[in-house]
C-alpha positions, 0 to 999 in steps of 0.5 A: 184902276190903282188906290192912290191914297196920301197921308193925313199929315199931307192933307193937312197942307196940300188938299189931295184926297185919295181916289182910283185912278188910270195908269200902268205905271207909277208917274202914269198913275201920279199923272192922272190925279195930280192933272187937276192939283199942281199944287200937290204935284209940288208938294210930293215932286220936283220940278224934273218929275222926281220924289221929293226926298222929304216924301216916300211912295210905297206899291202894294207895301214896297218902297218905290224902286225908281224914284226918278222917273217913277217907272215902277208898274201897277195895276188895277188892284194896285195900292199907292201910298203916299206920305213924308219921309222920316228920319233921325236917330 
């Protein structure tokens, strides 16, 4: 089953802690762990099922390709990470 695993920073304002879970896709994956926390679904996706753009996903260490309808495949061994974007100069 794919790691899902969210940032400290996150944790500080939504409790989300990292676990293995059921899923062959990304939004299969975010699915499972977010069924019992819509607050962290809130958190990390808009209200149409998107990343947010203030948050980032990596698989295996590549950036989210499909940000949109998080169609992006994993697997058992997969590792998904989660955190906030950053930017400026």
């Amino acid at each position: 089953m794919p790691k899902i695993a969210f940032t400290a920073n996150i944790q500080r304002h939504v409790a989300c802690p990292s676990r293995k879970v059921a899923g062959k896709t990304v939004a299969e994956a975010l699915d499972a762990i977010f069924a019992g926390n819509p607050t962290a679904r809130g958190y990390v996706l808009d209200d149409q099922g998107a990343v947010r753009k203030h948050m980032t996903i990596f698989v295996n260490g590549e950036p989210l390709i499909d940000r949109q309808k998080l169609s992006d495949p994993v697997t058992d061994d997969s590792e998904i990470y989660i955190m906030q974007a950053l930017s400026g100069g």
